[in-house]
N, C-alpha and C positions, 0 to 999 in steps of 0.2 A: 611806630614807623616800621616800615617793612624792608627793607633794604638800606644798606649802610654799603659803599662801595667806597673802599681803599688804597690809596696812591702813595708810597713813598717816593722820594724824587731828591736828587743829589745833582746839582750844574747842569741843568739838564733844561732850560729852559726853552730853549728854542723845540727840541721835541714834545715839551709838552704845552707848548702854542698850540700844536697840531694835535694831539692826540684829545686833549682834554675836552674840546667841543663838543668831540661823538659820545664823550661819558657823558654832557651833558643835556645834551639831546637826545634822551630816549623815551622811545615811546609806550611809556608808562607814566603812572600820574602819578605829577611833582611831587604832590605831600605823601608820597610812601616810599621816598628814596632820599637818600641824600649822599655828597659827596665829601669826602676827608681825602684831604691834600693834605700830609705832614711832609716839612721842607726839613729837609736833616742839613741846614747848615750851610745852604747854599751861595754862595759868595756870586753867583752871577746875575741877578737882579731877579731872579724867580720870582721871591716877595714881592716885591713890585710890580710886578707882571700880574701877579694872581689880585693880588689885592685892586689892581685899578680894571679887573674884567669885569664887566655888565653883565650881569644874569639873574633869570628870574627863577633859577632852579636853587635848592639848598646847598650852597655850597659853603665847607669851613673848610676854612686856612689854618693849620695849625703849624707853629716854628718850635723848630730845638736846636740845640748846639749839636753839629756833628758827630752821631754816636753811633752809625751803621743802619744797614738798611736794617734789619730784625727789632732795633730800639726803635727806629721808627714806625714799622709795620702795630707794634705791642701798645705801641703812646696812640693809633687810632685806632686800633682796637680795645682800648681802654675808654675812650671818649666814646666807641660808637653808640646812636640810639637805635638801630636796628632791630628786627629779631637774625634777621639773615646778613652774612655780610661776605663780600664778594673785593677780593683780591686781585687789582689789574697795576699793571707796570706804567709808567711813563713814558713806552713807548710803543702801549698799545692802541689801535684804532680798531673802536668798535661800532659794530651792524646796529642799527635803530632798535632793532630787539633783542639785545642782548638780558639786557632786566629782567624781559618778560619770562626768555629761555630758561633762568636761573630761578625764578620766583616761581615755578612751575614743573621745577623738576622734582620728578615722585622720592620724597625721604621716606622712605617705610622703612621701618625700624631703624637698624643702625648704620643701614646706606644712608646717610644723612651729608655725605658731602658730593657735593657735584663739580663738575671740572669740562672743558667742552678742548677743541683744537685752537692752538696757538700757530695761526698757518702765516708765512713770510708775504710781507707786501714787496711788490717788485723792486723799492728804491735799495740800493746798496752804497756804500761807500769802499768794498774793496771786491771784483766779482768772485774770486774764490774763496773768500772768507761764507760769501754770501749763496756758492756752490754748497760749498761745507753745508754751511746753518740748511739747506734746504735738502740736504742727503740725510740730515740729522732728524728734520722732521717728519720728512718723508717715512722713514724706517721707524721714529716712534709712532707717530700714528694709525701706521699699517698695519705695523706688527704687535709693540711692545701692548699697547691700547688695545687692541683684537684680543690677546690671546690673557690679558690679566688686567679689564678693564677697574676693578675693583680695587688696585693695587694703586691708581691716580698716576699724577705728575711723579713718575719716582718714587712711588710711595710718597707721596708728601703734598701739603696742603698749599701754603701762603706761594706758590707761584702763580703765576698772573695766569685769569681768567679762570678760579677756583673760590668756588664757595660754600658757606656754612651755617649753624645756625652759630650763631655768637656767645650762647651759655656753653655749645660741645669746645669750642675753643677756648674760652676762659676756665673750662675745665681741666685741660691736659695743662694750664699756665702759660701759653701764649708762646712764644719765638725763643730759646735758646741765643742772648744776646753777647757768650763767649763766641760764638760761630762768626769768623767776618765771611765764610762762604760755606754754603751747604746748611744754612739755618732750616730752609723750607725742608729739603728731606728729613733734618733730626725732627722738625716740628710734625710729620706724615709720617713718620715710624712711632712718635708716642701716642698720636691717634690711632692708628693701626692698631698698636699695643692694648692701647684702652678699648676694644674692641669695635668701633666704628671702620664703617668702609666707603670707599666712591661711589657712585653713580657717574655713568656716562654720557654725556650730554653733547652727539655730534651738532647738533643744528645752532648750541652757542659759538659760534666761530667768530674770533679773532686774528686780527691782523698787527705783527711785528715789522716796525722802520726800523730794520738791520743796519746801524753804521758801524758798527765792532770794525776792528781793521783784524788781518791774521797776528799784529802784533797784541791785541787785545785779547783775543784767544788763546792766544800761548802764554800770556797771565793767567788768564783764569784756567787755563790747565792744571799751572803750579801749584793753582791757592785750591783747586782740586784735589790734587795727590795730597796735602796736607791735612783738608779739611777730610778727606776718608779713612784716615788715618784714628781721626778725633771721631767721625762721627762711630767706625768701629769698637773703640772703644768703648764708648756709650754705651753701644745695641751693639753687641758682638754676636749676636742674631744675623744681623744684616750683613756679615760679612762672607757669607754666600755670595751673596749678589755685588761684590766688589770687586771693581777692578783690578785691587791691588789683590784679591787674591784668585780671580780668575785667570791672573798670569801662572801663578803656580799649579795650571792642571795645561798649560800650553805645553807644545814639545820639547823637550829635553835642549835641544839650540836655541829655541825661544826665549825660554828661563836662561841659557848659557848669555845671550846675545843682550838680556835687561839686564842681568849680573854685571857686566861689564860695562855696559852705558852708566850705571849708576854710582859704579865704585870710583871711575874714572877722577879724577880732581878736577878737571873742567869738563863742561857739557859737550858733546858734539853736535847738537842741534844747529848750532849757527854755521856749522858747514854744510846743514842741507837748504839752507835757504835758497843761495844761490840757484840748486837745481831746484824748487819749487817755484822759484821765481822764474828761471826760464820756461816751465814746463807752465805755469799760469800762464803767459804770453802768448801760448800757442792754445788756449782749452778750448779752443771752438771746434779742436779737432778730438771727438770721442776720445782717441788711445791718449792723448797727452793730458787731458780732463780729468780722467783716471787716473790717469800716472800722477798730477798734479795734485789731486786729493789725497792719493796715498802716502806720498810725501807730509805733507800737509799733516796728514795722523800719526805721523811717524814721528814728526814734531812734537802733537801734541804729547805722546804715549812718551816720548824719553824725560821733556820739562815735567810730566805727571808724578813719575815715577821714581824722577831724581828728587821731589819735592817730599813724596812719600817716604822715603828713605831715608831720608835728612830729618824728617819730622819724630822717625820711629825710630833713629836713635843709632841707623845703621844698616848694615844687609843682614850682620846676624840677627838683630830687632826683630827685624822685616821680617824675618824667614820664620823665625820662634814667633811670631804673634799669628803670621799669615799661612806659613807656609807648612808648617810640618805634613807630615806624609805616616799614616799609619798603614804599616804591614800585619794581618791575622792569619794568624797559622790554623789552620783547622786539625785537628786529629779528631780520631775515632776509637777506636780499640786499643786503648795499650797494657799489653801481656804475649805472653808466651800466647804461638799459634796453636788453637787448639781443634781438632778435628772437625771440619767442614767449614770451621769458621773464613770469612773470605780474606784472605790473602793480601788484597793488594790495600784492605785498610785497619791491618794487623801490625803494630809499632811494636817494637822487640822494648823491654825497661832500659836497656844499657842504648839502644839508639836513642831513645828519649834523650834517657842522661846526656849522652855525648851532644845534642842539642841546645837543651839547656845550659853545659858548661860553654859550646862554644858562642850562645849568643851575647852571656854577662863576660866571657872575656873581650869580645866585639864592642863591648859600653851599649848594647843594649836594654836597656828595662822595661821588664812586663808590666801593663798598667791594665785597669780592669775597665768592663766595658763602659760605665760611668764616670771613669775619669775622662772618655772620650765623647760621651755627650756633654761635660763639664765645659771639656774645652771649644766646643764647638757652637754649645747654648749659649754658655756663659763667661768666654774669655780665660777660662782659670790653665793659670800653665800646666805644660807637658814635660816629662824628661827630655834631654836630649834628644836620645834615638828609640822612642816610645816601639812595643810591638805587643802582640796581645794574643795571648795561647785561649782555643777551645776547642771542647772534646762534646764534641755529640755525642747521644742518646744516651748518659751516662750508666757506660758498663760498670760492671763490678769490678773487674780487673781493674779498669782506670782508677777506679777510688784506690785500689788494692797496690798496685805498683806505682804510678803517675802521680797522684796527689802527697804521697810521702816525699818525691822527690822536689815538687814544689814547694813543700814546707822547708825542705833539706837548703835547698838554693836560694830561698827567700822569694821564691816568684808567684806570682799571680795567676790566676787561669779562671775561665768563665766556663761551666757543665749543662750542657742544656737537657730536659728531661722532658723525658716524656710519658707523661702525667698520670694515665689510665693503666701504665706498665709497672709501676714505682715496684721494686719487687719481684718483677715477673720476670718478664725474658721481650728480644727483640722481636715478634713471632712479624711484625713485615717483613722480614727478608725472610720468612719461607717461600712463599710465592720464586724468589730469586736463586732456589736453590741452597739457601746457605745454612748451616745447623743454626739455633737458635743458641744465645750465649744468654749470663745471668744479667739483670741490671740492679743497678744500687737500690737498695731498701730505704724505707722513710728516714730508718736512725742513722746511717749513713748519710744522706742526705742532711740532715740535720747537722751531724757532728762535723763533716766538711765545712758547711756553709759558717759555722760556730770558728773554725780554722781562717776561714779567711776565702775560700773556694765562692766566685759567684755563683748563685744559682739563677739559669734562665728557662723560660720555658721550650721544649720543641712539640708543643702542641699536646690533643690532649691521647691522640692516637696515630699519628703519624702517616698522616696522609694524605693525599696531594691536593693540598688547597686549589688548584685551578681547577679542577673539576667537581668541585663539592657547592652544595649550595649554599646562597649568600647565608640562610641559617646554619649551616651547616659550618662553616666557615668561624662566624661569629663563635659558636658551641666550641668549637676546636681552641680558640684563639682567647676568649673571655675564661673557659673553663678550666684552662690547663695556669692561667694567670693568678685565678682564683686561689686554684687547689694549692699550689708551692706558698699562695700568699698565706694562706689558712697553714699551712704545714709548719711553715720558716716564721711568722706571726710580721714579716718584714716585707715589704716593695719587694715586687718583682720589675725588673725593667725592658729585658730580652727575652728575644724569640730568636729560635733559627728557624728558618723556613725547610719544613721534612724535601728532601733531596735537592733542596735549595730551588725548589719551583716557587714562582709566584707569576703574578700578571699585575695591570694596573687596580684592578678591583679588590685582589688581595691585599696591596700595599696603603689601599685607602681604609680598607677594616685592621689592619693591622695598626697603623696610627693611634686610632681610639685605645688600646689599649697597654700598646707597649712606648717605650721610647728610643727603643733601638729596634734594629730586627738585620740578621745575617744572613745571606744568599750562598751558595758554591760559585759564584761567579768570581772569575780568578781578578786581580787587582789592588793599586791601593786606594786606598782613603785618604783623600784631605777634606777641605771643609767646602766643596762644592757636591761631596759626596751626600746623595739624600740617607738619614740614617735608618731609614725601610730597606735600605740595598745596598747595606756593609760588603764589601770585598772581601772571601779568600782567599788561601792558598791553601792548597791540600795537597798536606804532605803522606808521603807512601813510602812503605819497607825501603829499605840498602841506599834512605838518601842519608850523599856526604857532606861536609861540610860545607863544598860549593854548590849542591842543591840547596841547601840551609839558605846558604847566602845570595843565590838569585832571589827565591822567594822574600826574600825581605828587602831586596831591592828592586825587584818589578812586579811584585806580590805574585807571581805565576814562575815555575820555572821549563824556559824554554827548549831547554834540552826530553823533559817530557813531554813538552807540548807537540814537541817533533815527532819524538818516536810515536803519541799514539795517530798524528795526522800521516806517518810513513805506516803503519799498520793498516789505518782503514783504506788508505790507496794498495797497499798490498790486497787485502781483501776483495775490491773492482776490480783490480786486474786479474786476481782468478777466477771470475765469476764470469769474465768474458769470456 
């Protein structure tokens, strides 16, 4: 058989009088399709209903005691005799060629699953729930589908009008039936995982009988904020792309304004009803339409988030799982200033020190650049107040002064080198005027890295990746990986980007090779942060303890951001 199409269905009877027909009227031929209806449990005569329908199409009834929609999606796709099988809802109605769409769509290789638009049929039963569901599809289809059509329904398979072959699904094991919400995304993250991807299939189009009320919606909010909770867990991967922690990169009020809707002991949501309700009354007029939806999201975003919170254990939970914020201090040079060397990235040893003391009396700890892909790949906790010291182009002085004191303090730091120099001297900053200084030798290197000091790479000659050829590129980035790998006999994981240039082309050759990679771009890092374009902070000579302290609180410190933006306006206005 060539198609198997699949229906879970829970009281839902009267919708799926109407929906079911158009599954069963398609025009494709009878004997290479068939349909599975599993009833989880339904108490409103569904069975009955299905059982006494006339049809000359394949169709099986299968019953089980109510056990969620995922147990029942798994129990027909257990029975299916398919090769391909195709995932629709109860209250979809589908185009006469739908089959044909699906049974046609090109798997080549491991795009093997396909997925088309789930667009709203006009009936509603509440019109701003029904505003909502069509601002929602509107904006997936447009956008989310446009711009990472490979990525499906969310990342995810078993939502309606999505299909597969039936051996790749029984492969990954079928629906996560702890899940009572969010089973189809865990189910489209362990496909992903296993390396399959979608195909986009606009001309399969379905149509949704929207009767959700906005009281239905602001359930499955809640049972949202919880199951993303669960599903991060899981795939602590995917918690990029999560709500709950794309709040932590919103404005500083933002994060102030959910902090406080969450902590609260009761919800404030049911006092914005009222104004959604009256602002619904009026939506035939644009501004109140608007105004009414956002209300509306306002709702949904505080039930989400208070559900998420409650589920993670707390705000502090919340914050340790989602939220933490990594600060990286970048240095360069630390020693005594020594004749032509440049100035403004010369670190005196006792300013160092005075840093270091005052970050571990602040409950600071330094963690090294793998504990922060750790945390952000794979869920593994962080200190407290995580921050993470590194010293480009590894001078010799650094290993000389710098490194004894981080053995001294017990801190961590990461040395990026630069590969083709081991030995030699910085000779790119001739061109800049600046004397050449010494850089660390192999056995140096070695004996650090032997202490605890990570070693990363800064290329194999240091030189500005945007202008280099895509070989050239490759040569710099595979070569300098190599060489420390062959030297250290250990993984290399990092790169800094030489004067922190890159573009898009450089961050997608960097990928292949490293797992992190560091920029000069001021800021900090959470976990929406890509790790090809890590944030610094770059510190320079006579800062005091409250430059210390900006930079690890807004990864840049403001106070020199001033002075060099009042210099170069000083600079225009005497050239005028």
């Amino acid at each position: 058989m060539r198609i198997s199409v699949i229906i879970a269905t829970f009281n839902r009877c009267g919708l799926l009088a109407r929906t079911l027909p158009t599954v069963l009227n398609q025009q494709f031929p009878r004997e290479q399709y068939e349909v599975i209806v599993v009833v989880d449990g339904s108490s409103d005569g569904t069975s009955v209903f299905l059982h006494g329908l006339k049809t000359d199409r394949n169709l099986r009834i299968i019953e089980q005691p109510n056990r969620g929609q995922a147990a029942a999606i798994n129990k027909g796709l257990e029975t299916a005799a398919g090769d391909l099988v195709l995932f629709l809802d109860d209250d979809i109605l589908c185009g006469p060629t739908l089959l044909t769409e699906h049974a046609t769509a090109e798997r080549a290789g491991n795009a093997c699953l396909a997925y088309g638009p789930v667009l709203l049929s006009p009936e509603h039963a509440d019109p701003l729930a029904a505003d909502w569901a069509h601002s929602f599809c509107n904006q997936f289809f447009e956008t989310t589908v446009k711009n990472a059509p490979e990525r499906g329904w969310y990342g995810c398979m078993a939502s309606a009008n999505s299909s597969a072959p039936r051996s790749v699904l029984l492969s990954v094991g079928g629906l996560d039936e702890s899940y009572d919400r969010g089973n189809d995304r865990e189910f489209g993250l362990r496909l992903l995982k296993a390396g399959f991807c979608f195909s986009w299939r606009p001309g399969a189009v379905v149509h949704q009988i929207f009767y959700k009320t906005r009281s239905d919606i602001l359930k499955d909010a809640s049972d949202e904020g919880i199951a993303e909770v669960h599903l991060c867990r899981k795939h602590p991967e995917y918690r990029a792309h999560s709500r709950v922690v794309t709040m932590w990169s919103e404005k500083w009020w933002k994060r102030l304004a959910v902090r406080v809707l969450v902590q609260l002991p009761v919800s404030l949501e049911p006092l914005l009803r009222p104004l959604t309700w009256s602002s619904a009354r009026l939506r035939t007029t644009p501004q109140f339409r608007r105004l009414a939806l956002g209300l509306f999201a306002a709702q949904q975003s505080i039930v989400a988030y208070r559900g998420a919170n409650k589920e993670a254990g707390g705000w502090g939970s919340l914050r340790r799982e989602f939220g933490k914020k990594l600060p990286v201090l970048m240095y360069h040079h630390i020693g005594p200033l020594r004749p032509g060397a440049d100035p403004f990235l010369t670190i005196s040893p006792g300013a160092f020190e005075r840093h270091l003391r005052w970050l571990l009396h602040h409950g600071f700890t330094t963690i090294r650049t793998s504990d922060w892909v750790a945390y952000q790949r794979d869920g593994k906790p962080l200190p407290e107040k995580p921050v993470l010291l590194t010293f480009d182009d590894a001078f010799s002085d650094t290993a000389y002064y710098a490194f004894p004191l981080l053995q001294k303090y017990r801190c961590a730091g990461t040395v990026f080198v630069v590969t083709d120099e081991i030995g030699g001297a910085n000779v790119w900053d001739r061109p800049l005027g600046v004397s050449v200084q010494p850089l660390m030798t192999a056995e140096e290197i070695r004996h650090w890295a032997s202490q605890g000091v990570e070693i990363g790479a800064h290329t194999c000659t240091h030189r500005d990746l945007r202008t280099s050829s895509r070989e050239q590129v490759i040569a710099e980035l595979k070569g300098s990986r190599d060489h420390l790998r062959e030297l250290l006999g250990t993984p290399v994981m990092s790169v800094a980007y030489p004067y922190g240039y890159l573009d898009d082309s450089v961050a997608e050759h960097t990928r292949e090779y490293f797992d992190a990679a560091f920029t000069c771009d001021a800021g900090l890092n959470d976990l929406t942060t890509d790790l090809m374009h890590l944030k610094r902070a770059t510190i320079v000579p006579r800062y005091t303890w409250l430059d210390v302290r900006l930079c690890v609180c807004f990864g840049f410190n403001p106070f020199l951001l001033g002075r060099i933006q009042l210099g170069l306006l000083r600079r225009r206005l005497f050239r005028m």
